[in-house]
C-alpha positions in Angstrom: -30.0 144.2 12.9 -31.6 146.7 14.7 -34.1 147.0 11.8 -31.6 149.0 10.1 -33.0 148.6 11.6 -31.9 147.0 10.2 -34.2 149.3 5.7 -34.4 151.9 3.8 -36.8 150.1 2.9 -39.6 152.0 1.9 -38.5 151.9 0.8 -35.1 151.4 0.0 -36.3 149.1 -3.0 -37.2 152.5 -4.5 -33.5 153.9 -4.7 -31.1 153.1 -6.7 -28.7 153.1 -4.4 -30.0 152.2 -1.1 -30.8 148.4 1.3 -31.4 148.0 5.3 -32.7 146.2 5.6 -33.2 148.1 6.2 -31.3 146.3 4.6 -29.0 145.9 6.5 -30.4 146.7 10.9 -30.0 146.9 12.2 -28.7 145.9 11.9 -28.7 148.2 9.1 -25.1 148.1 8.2 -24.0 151.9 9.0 -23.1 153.5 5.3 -19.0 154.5 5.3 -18.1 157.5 6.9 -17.6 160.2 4.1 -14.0 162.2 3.8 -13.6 163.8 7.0 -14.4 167.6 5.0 -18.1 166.5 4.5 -19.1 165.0 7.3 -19.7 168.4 9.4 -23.4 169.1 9.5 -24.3 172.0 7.6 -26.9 174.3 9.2 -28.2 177.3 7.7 -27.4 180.2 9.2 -28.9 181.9 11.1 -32.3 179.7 10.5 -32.9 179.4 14.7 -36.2 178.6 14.6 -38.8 179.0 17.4 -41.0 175.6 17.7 -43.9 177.5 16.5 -42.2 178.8 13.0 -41.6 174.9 12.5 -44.2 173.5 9.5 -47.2 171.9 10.5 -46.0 172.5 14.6 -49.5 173.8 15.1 -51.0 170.6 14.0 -48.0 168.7 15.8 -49.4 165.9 18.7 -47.2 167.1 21.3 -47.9 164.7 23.9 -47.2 161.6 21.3 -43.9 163.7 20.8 -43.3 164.4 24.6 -43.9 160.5 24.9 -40.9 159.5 22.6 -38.4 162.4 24.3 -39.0 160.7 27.5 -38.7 156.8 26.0 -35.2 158.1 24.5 -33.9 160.8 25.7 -31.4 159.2 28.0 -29.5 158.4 24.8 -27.6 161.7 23.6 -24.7 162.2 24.6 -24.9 165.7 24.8 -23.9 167.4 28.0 -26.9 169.9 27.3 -29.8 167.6 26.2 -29.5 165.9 30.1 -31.9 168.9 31.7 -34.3 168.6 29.3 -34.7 164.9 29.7 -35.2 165.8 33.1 -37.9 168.2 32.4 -39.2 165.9 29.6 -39.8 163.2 32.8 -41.6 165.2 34.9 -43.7 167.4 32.2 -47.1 165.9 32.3 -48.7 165.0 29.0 -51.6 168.3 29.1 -48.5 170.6 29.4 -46.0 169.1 26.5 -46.8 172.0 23.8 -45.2 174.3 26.5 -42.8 172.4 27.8 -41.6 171.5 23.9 -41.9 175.4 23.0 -40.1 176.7 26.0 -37.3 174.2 26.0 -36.1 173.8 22.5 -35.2 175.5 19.2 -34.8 174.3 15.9 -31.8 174.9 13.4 -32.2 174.1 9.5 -30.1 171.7 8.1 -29.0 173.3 4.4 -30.9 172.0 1.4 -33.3 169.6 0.5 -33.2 165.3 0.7 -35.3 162.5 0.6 -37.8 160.9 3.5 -38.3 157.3 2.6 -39.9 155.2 4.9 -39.5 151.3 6.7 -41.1 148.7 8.5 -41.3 145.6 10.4 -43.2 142.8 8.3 -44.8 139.8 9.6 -44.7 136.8 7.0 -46.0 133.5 6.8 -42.9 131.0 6.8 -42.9 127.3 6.9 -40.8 124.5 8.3 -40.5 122.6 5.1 -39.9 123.8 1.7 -42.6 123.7 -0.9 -43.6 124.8 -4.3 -44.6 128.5 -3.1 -42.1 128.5 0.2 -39.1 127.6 -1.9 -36.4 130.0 -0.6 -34.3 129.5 2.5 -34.2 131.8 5.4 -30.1 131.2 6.1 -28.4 131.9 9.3 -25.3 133.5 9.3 -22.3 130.9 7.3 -19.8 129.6 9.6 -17.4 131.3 6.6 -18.2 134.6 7.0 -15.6 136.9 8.9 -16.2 140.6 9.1 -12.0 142.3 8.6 -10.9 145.9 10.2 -13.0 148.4 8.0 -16.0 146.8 7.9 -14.7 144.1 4.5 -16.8 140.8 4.8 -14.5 137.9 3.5 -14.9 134.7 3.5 -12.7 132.3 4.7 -11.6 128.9 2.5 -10.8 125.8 3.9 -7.0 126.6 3.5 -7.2 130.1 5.3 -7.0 132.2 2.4 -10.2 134.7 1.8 -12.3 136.1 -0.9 -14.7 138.9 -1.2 -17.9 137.2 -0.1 -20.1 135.8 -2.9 -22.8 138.0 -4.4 -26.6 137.2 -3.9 -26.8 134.8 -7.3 -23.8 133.1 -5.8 -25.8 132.5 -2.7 -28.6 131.1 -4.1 -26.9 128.4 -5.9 -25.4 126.8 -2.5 -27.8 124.4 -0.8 -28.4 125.5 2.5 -26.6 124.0 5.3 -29.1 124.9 8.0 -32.0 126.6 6.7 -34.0 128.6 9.8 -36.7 128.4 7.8 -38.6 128.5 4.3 -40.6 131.6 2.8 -41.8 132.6 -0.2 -39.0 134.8 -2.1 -40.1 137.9 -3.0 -41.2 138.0 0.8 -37.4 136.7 1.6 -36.2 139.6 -0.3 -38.5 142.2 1.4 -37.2 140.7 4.2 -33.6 141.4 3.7 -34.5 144.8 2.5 -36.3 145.8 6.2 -33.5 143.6 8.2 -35.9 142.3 10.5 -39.9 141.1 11.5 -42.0 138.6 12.5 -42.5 134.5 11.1 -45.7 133.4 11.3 -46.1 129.0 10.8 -48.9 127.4 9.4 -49.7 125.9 13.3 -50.0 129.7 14.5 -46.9 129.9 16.0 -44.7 133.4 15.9 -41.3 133.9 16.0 -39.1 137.1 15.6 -35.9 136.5 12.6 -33.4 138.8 12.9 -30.8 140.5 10.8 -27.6 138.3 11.8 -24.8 139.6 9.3 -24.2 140.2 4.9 -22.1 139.9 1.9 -21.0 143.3 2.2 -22.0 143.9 -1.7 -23.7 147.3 -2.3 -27.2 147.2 -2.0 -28.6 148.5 -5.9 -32.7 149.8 -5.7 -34.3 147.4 -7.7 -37.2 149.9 -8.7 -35.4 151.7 -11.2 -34.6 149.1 -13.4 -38.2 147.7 -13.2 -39.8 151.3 -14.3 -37.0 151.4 -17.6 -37.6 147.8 -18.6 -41.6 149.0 -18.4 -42.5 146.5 -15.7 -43.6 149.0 -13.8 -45.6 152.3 -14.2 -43.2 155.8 -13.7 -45.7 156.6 -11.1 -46.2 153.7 -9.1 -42.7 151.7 -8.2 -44.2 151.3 -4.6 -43.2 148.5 -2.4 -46.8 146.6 -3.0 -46.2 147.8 -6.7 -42.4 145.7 -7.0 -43.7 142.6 -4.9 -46.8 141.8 -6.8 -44.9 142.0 -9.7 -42.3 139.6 -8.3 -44.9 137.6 -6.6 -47.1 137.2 -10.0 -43.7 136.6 -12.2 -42.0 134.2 -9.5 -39.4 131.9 -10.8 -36.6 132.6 -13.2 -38.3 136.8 -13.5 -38.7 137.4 -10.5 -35.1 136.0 -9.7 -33.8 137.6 -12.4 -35.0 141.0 -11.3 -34.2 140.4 -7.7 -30.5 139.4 -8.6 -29.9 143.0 -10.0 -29.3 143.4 -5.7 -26.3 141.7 -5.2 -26.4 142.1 -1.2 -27.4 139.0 1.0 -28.8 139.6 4.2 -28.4 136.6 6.9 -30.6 136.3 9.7 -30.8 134.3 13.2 -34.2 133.6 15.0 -35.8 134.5 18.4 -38.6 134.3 20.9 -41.4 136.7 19.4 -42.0 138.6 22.8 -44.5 141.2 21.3 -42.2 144.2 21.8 -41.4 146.5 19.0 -37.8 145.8 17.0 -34.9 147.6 17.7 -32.9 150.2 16.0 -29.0 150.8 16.6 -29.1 152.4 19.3 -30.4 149.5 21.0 -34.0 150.8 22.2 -37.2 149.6 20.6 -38.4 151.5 17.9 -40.9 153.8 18.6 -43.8 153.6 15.5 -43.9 157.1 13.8 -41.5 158.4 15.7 -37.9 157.1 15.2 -35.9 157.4 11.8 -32.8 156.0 10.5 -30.2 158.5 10.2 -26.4 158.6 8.5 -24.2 158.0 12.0 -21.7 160.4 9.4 -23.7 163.4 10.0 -26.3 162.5 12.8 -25.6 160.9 16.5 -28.0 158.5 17.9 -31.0 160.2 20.5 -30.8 163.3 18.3 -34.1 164.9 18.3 -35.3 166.3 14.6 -37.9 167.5 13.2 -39.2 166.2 9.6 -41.0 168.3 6.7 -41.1 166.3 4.0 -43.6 166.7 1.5 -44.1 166.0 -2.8 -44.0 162.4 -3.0 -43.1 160.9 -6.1 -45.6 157.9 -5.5 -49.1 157.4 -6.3 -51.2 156.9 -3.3 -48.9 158.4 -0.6 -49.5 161.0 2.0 -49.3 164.6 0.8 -46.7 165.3 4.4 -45.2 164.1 7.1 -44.2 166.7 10.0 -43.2 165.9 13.4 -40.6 165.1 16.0 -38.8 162.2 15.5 -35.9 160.9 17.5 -32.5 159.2 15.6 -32.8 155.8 16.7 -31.4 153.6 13.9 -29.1 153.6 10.8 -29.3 152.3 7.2 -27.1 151.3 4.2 -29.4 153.3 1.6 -29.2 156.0 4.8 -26.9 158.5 3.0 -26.4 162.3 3.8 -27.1 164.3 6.7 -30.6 166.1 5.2 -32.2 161.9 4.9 -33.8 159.7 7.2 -36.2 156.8 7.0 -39.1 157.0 9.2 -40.3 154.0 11.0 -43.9 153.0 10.8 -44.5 149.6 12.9 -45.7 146.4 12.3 -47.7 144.4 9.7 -49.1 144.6 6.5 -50.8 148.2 7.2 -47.7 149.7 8.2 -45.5 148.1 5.0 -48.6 149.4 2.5 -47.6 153.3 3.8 -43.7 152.6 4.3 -43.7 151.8 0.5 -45.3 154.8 -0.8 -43.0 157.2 1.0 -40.7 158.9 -1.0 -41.0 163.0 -0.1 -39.0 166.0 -0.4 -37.2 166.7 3.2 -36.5 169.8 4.8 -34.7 168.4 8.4 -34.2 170.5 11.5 -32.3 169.6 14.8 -33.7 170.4 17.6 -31.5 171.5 20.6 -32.1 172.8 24.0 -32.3 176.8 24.6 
């Protein structure tokens, strides 16, 4: 999964109706493509912005935003993005506020939508299973078979198929060839960003990444913890919903975490230190790639995010900048949403979990 990447995490746990991983990159598995009538994106018009009318541009880092044109541009497919690429290679770093004023302007999209936010965890794991890494990281079942439309089905011994099995299904089977063992409300955070880093108890790193689901919908699992009064109103963060799992583990937390009937398989690989990648296949720059609806958005699209009354204790108050559309996401729904991805590690996961902002999104296209 590119980390959908694979996501929306950040999290995704915190909407009803979202998963990637997140969950499901990426990678994510894409969301389906709306009727045909709402899938046109709807700009305000006129609202063509210069760069300097855009919130917070003056307090912008242009060269960290020059940076991630030049690491992606090549992607868009758009006949008039290629000369600004160009330009974008040979602007030097001193001149990028220019170069970004002078080359692009930004159009609106209509409305308002959500920011949420993802990332790419690094967990402990363990060979063996014991009392506190009890749950199975599962490779991808031989039974498994993905059908035209995107149906996952699983295939009986005598040919026939079902409808894959639901996460509680899942759990009851005894793994045929575990990848590894974690502890399970890290397993299920796991499956929520699609991808990240295994840590063993000799030191040793590997990456696991998102190899296929069940095709259930992914269901938020934040909401029913705030109106069952396991959580406060204020605070269903992503460090808020896994203490709480971690401190109630066992038939709770599993009860809780079953409300999310999508499964998220994974496969393992060589940790080579490089970021994770999205959909479109590039590694994810931190800060400065988002997961986008492939209905509404294409992938290299450069946008730029307002986003700011989050709903979560602890966040921070706004997020504006350039970002690039670099991934996709199950919970990623609508053309004014994206989920912003913040790197690595335990920092990274604290923020990613307390974003949940109002968005104003703008494309930004060449003059």
């Amino acid at each position: 999964m590119s980390l959908r990447l694979l996501a929306a995490a950040a999290f995704a746990l915190t909407l009803t109706g979202c998963t990637t991983a997140r969950d499901g990159p990426p990678p994510r598995a894409p969301s389906a493509r709306p009727p045909a009538m709402d899938t046109e994106p709807r700009l305000e018009p006129p609202q063509r912005l210069p760069m300097v009318d855009l919130p917070g541009w003056a307090v912008e880092d242009h060269a960290a935003a020059l940076a991630a044109i030049r690491q992606t541009c090549g992607l868009s497919r758009d006949p008039a993005a290629a000369p600004a690429c160009v330009l974008a290679r040979e602007t030097r770093p001193e001149s990028a506020r220019a170069f970004l004023e002078q080359t692009f302007v930004a159009e609106r999209y209509a409305g308002d939508g959500v920011l949420t936010a993802y990332f790419a965890p690094v967990y402990p794991a363990r060979r063996r299973p014991d009392q506190d890494f009890s749950a199975p990281v599962r490779a991808r079942p031989d039974d498994l078979k993905v059908a035209d439309g995107g149906i996952v089905l699983q295939i009986l011994p005598d040919g026939s198929a079902l409808p894959y099995p639901d996460r509680t299904a899942i759990e009851a089977r005894t793994p045929a060839r575990p990848l590894a063992w974690m502890r399970p409300e890290e397993l299920f955070f796991l499956q929520v960003q699609g991808s990240g880093v295994l840590v063993y108890e000799d030191g040793r790193r590997t990456k696991v990444l998102y190899a296929a689901h069940n095709g259930r919908p992914f269901v938020g699992i934040a909401n029913p913890m705030r109106d069952r009064g396991l959580l406060p109103r204020d605070n269903t963060s992503g460090d808020a919903i896994r203490n709480w799992l971690a401190a109630n583990r066992g038939p709770p937390a599993d009860e809780i975490m079953r409300l999310n009937p999508r499964y998220a398989f994974f496969s393992l690989a060589p940790d080579d230190g490089k970021p994770p990648v999205g959909a479109a296949n590039v590694p994810l720059p931190a800060g400065r790639a988002v997961a986008v609806d492939p209905a509404f958005h294409t992938m290299g699209e450069l946008l730029w995010i307002d986003a700011e009354a989050p709903l979560l204790i602890g966040a921070f108050p706004t997020y504006r900048r350039l970002v690039t559309a670099l991934d996709t996401g199950g919970a990623i729904k609508g053309e004014v949403r994206a989920d912003l991805y913040l790197g690595e590690g335990t920092q990274a996961g604290g923020e990613a979990g307390r974003v949940r902002h109002t968005l104003r999104l703008y494309r930004l296209v060449p003059r």
